[in-house]
C-alpha positions in Angstrom: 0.0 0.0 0.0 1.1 3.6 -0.6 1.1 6.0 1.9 1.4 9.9 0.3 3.2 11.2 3.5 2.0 14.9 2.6 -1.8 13.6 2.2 -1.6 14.9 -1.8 -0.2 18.6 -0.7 0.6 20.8 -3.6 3.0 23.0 -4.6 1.6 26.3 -3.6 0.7 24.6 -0.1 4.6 23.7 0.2 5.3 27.8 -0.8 2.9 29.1 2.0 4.4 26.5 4.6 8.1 28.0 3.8 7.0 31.7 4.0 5.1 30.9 7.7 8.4 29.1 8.5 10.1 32.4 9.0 7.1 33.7 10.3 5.7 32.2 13.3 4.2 33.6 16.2 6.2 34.8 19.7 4.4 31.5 21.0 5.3 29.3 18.1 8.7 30.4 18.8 8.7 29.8 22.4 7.2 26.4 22.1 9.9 25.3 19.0 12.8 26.3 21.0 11.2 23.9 24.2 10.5 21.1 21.9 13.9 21.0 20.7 15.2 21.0 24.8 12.2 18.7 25.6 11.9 16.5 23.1 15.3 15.9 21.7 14.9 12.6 20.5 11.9 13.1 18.8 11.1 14.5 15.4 8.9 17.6 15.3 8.8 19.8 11.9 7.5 23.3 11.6 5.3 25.0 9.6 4.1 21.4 8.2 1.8 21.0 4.8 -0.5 17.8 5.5 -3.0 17.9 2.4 -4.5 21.7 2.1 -3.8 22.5 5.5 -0.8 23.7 7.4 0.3 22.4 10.5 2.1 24.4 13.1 4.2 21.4 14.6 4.0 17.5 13.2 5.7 14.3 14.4 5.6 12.1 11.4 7.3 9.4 14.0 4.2 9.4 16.2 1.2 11.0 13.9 0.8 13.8 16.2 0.4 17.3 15.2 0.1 20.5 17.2 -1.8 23.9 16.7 -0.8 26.7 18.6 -4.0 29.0 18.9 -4.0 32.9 19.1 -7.0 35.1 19.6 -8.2 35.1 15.7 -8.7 31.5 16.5 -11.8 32.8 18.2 -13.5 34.3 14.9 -16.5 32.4 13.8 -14.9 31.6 10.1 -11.4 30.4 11.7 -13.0 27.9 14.0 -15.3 26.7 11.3 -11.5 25.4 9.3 -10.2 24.9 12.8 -13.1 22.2 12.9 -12.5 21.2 9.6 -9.0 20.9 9.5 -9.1 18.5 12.7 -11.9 16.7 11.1 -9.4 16.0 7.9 -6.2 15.0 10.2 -8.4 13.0 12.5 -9.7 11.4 9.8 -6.0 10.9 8.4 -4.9 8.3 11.8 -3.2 11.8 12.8 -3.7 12.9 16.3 -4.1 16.6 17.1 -3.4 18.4 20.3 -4.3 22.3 20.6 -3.2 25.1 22.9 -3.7 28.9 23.2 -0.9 31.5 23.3 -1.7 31.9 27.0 -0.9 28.4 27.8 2.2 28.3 25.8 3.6 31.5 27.8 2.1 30.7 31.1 1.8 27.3 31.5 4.7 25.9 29.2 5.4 22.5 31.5 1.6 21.9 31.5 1.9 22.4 27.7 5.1 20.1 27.5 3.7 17.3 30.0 0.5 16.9 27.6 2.8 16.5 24.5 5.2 14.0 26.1 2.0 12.2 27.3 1.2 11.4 23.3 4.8 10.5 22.8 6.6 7.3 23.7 10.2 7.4 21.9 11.1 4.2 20.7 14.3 5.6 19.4 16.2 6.1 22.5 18.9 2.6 23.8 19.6 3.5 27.2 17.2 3.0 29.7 15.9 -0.1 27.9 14.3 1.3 25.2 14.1 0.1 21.2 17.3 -0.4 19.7 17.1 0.5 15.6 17.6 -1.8 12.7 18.9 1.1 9.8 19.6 0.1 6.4 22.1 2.6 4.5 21.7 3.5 1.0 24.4 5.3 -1.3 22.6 6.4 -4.3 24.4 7.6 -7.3 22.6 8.7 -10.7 19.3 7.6 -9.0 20.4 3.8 -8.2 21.2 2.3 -5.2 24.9 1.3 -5.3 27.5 -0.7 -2.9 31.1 -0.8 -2.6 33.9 0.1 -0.1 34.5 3.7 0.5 32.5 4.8 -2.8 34.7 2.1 -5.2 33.9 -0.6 -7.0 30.1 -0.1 -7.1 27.6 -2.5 -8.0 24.5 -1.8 -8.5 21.7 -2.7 -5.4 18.5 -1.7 -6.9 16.2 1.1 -7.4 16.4 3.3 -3.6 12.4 3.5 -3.4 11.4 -0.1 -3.8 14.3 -0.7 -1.4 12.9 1.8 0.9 9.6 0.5 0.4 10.9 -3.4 0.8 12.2 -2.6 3.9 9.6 -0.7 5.7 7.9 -3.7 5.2 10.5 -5.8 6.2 10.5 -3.8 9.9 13.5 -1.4 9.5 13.2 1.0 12.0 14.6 4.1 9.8 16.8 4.4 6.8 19.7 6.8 6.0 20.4 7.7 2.1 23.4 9.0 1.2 23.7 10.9 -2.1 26.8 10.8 -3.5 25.4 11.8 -7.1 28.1 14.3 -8.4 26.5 16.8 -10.6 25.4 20.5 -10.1 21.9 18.9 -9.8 22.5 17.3 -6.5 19.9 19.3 -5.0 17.1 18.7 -7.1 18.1 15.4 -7.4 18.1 14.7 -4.0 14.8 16.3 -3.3 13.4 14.8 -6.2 14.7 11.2 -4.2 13.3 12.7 -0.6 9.4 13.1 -2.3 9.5 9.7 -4.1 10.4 7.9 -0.8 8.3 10.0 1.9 5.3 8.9 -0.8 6.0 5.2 0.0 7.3 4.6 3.6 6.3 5.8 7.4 9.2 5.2 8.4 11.9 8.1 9.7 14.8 8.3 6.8 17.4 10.3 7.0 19.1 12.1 4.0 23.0 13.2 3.8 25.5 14.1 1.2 26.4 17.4 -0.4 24.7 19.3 2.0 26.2 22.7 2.6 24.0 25.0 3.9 20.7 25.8 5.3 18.9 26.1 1.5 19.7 22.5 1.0 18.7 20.9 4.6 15.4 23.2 4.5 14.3 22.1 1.3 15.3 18.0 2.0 13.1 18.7 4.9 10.1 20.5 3.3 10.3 17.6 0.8 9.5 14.6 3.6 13.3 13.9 5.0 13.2 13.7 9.2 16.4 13.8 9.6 19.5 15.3 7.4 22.7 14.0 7.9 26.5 16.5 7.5 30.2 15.1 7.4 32.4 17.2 5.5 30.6 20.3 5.9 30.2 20.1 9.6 34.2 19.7 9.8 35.0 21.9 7.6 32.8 24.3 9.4 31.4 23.4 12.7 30.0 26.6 13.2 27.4 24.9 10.2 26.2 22.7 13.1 25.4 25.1 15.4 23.0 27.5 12.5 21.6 23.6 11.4 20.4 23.2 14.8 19.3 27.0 15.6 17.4 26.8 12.6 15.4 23.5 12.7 16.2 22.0 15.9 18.7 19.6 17.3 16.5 16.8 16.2 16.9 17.5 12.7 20.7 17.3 12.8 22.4 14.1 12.6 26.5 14.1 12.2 28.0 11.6 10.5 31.6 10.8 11.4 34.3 9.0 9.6 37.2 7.5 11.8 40.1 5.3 11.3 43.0 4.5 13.7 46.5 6.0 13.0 48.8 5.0 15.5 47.3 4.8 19.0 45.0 7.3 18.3 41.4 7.4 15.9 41.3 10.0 13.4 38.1 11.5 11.8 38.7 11.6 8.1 37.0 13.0 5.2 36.2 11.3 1.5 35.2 7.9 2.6 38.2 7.5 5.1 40.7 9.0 2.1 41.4 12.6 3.8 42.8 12.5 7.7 42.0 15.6 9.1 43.5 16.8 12.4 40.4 16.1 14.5 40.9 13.5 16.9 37.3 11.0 16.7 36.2 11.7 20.4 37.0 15.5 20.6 35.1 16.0 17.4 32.3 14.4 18.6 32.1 16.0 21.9 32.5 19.2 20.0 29.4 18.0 17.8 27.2 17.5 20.4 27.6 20.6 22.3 27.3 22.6 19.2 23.5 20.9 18.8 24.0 17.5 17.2 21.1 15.7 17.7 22.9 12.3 16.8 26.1 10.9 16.0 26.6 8.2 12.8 29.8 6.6 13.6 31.6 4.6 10.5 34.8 2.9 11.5 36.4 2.9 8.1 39.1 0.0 9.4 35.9 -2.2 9.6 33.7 -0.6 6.9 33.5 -3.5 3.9 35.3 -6.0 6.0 32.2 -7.8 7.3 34.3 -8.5 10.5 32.1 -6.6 13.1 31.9 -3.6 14.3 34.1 -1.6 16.2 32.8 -2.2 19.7 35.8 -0.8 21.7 35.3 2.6 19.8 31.7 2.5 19.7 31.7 2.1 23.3 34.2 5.0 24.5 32.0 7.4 22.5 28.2 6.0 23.5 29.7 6.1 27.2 31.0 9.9 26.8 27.9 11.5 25.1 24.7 12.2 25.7 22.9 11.9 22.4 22.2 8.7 20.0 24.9 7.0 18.6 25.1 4.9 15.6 27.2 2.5 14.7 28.4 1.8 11.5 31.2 -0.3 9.8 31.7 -4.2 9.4 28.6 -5.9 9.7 28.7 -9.3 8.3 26.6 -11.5 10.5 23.5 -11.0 13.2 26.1 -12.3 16.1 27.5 -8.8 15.1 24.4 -6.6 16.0 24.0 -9.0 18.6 27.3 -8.0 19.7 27.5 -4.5 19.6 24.1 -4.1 21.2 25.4 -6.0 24.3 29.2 -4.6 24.1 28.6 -0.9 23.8 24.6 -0.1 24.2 24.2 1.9 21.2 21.1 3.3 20.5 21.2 1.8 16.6 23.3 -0.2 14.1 23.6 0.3 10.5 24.5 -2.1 7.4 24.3 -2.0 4.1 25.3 -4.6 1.4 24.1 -7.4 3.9 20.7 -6.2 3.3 20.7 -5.1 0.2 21.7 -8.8 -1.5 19.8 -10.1 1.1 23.0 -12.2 3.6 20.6 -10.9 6.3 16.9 -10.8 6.4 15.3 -7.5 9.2 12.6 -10.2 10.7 15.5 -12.9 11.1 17.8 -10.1 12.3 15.2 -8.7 14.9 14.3 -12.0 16.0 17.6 -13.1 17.3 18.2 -9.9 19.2 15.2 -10.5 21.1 16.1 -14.1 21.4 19.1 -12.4 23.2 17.1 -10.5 25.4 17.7 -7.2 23.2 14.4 -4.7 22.9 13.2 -4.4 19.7 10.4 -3.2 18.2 7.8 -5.0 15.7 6.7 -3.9 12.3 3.0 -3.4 14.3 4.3 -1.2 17.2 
């Protein structure tokens, strides 16, 4: 079955959603910048077309949408769309929570507590929660591709019906990576963004090229939940900081690419090709408090070797932050998300190729972590 994430929003909907981006209300404001603090786990867009109508805040991750209310809501023709518009949404699956300015200013823990009732984060490792499944897909020219560190590519299949195979399948989010290099990487990436939010409910998260806030705002006004930064952020880190003012730390996932020189891990740039001067750690310490909302961790000494991941890494960085981390790099077998899981707690683990030519099957997959006593969720929940 298809599921049109934007409920068959047009073009001009999409226009009027960007212009009240940059216009919201003192209380929109105030309640954005608390969500983000709140909620940090847990994606919340602004400004949000669903079919004709605009949403002030939407969680596609948990259906929920929220209407902050000023005093033209009390006009006789605005509460006659304010009654149709929840009709619609309600009648969408989407549930819909409402407050006035005056709560928003006056009673903003009252406001929060009511939101966090509706939301119950499977994203989150510690504390017991969901650990993710997340298949990774490079896309190049349109087409899903494989190989180590961006050579020797074969082709994997088309990236929608992949995305759409393994939402079914029970993946808990996916991750594209664009490595498409053309001066259309933009609208090619958007292009891929709307194609996939049309199929999947699932969270995806989009990354490559992106180099400032035009690209991330438009990846996100096309159905991404997440946008994902390597390059740029080192290059820049500064770019973190505006990515996260602008749309909130749950939008902004940092990817990270390390490999060991010496005694020491190095974050490097170009698929592991370019050391930088960053040592892994620092950087990602630095990430976080500059408003990364996660951390995607590729070990590039274990990326393609289908040895495992790189437990002892992944554990000194998931024990020193305080965001979601990751891991990425050498999957070859389910003992080795059975492994990491128990060895470092991560909140996720990502693989490619192993999915993509089918060496491991999501239901298997999920079904011996929970054999092993590791909390995961079903394709139902």
């Amino acid at each position: 079955m298809r599921k049109k994430l934007f409920l068959g929003a047009n073009a001009e909907i999409f226009e009027n959603a960007k212009a009240l981006r940059y216009n919201m209300t003192a209380a929109e404001n105030e309640l954005w910048a608390s969500l983000g603090l709140k909620f940090p786990n847990t994606k919340f867009r602004r400004q949000h077309p669903l079919g004709q109508y605009i949403a002030d805040f939407y969680c596609h991750q948990h259906k929920l949408v929220i209407e902050v209310d000023g005093s033209i809501h009390s006009l006789p023709k605005v509460i006659q769309n304010d009654f149709e518009k929840q009709q619609f949404l309600e009648g969408q699956g989407l549930k819909v929570l409402r407050f006035t300015n005056n709560q928003v200013f006056n009673n903003l823990e009252q406001v929060l507590e009511s939101i966090n009732k509706n939301i119950s984060s499977p994203f989150r490792g510690r504390g017991g929660l969901a650990k993710r499944i997340i298949p990774c897909l490079d896309v190049k020219d349109g087409r899903t591709v494989k190989g180590v560190n961006f050579v020797d590519l074969r082709d994997a299949g088309d990236p929608v019906e992949l995305a759409w195979n393994y939402s079914r399948q029970g993946a808990d989010e996916l991750v594209f990576l664009d490595i498409t290099a053309t001066h259309e990487r933009r609208k090619t990436m958007v292009e891929l963004v709307k194609s996939v939010a049309r199929q999947i409910n699932i969270p995806f998260t989009i990354g490559g090229g992106i180099n400032e806030i035009a690209d991330a705002d438009a990846l996100l006004n096309a159905g991404a939940d997440k946008i994902s930064i390597n390059s740029a952020a080192v290059r820049n880190p500064a770019f973190i900081d505006e990515l996260a003012k602008a749309f909130g730390v749950q939008f902004v996932v940092v990817a990270v690419d390390t490999k060991s020189i010496g005694d020491k891990n190095i974050v490097h740039l170009n698929g592991g090709r370019i050391p930088t001067e960053k040592e892994t750690l620092d950087w990602i310490l630095e990430a976080e408090s500059r408003g990364a909302g996660e951390i995607l961790l590729t070990s590039m000494n274990h990326d393609g070797t289908k040895n495992g991941f790189d437990n002892g890494l992944l554990k000194l960085v998931n024990d020193a932050v305080h965001i979601p981390v990751i891991a990425s790099g050498g999957a070859g077998s389910v003992q080795h998300f059975v492994d990491v899981f128990e060895k470092t707690n991560v909140d996720a683990a990502l693989a490619a190729s192993v999915f993509h030519y089918g060496e491991i099957l999501i239901p298997n997959l999920k079904e011996i972590l929970r054999q092993n006593n590791i909390e995961v969720r079903t394709i139902a929940e």
